[in-house]
N, C-alpha and C positions, 0 to 999 in steps of 0.2 A: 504494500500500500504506500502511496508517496506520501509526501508532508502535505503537500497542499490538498489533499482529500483528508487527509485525517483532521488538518487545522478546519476545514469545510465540516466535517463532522462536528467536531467539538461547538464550532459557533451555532450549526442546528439545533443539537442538542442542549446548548445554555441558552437560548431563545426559546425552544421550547418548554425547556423546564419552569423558565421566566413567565411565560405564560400561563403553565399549570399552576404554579405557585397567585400570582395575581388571582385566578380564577379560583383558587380554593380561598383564599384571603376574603376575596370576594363572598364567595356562599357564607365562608365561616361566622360573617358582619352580619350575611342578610338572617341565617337563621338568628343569631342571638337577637339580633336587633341594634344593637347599639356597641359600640367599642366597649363601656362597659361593661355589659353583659358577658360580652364575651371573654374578657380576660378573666370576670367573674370564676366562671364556665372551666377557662383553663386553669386559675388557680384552684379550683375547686376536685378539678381532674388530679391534676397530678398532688393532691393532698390527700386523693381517695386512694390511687391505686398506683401501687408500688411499681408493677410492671412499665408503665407511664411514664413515672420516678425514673428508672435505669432508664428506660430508650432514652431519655430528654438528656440527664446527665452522661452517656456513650457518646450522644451528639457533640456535648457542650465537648467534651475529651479531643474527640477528633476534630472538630473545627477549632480550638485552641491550635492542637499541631500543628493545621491544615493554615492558619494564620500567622503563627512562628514560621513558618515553610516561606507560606508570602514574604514576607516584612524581608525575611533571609536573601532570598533569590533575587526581590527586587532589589537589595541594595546592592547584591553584587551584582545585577545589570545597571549599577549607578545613578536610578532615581533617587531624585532627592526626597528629604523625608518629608515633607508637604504633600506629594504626590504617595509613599507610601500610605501618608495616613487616610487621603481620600481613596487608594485601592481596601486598607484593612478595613475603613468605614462601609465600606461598599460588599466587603465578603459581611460582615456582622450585618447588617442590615438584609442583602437577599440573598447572602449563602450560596450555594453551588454554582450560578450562571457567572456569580464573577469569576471564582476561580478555572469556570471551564474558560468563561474567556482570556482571560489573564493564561490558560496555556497554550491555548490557539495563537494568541501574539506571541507569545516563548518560543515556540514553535517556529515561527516563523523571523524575529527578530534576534534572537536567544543564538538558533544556527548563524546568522547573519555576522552579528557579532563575536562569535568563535571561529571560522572563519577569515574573519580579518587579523587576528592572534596569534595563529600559526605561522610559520614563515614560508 
């Protein structure tokens, strides 16, 4: 498979993802009714049930790394940290599309860059 179908991948798939996420965000508002209600709802969830409890904290684990990982990579591609914190703002806020997009550019920039390195 070449880079450029796979970077083609990844940007499909974190736009799609980006959409299912809006779209459940969306239901989640419309059934509670209110942003209220709803965080109600989920505070109430994961104070019920344990199972709930570990998914959320497994999550919260692997997106810590998945965010050390960022912050990492991007500053050894030499952004500066202005720009990392609006990438890490952007993984904490919609989670998975940034970081699929963030490897789609790696991917494509990331080679670019190594590349030029070698002699």
């Amino acid at each position: 498979m070449t880079r450029s179908l796979v970077r083609s991948g990844l940007v499909l798939v974190a736009g799609l993802f980006l959409l299912w996420e809006g779209y459940g965000a969306i239901r989640w508002l419309q059934e509670a009714g209110d942003i209220g209600s709803a965080l109600d709802h989920l505070w109430r969830t994961l104070h019920s049930d344990w199972m709930a409890r570990v998914a959320v904290s497994d999550l919260l684990i692997i997106a810590a790394v998945a965010l050390a990982g960022l912050w990492i990579d991007s500053a050894r591609q030499g952004w500066p940290p202005a720009r990392r914190v609006l990438l890490a703002a952007g993984f904490v806020v919609l989670g998975s599309p940034v970081l699929l997009f963030y490897l789609a550019w790696r991917l494509r920039h990331g080679a670019r860059r190594l590349a030029t390195r070698q002699p």
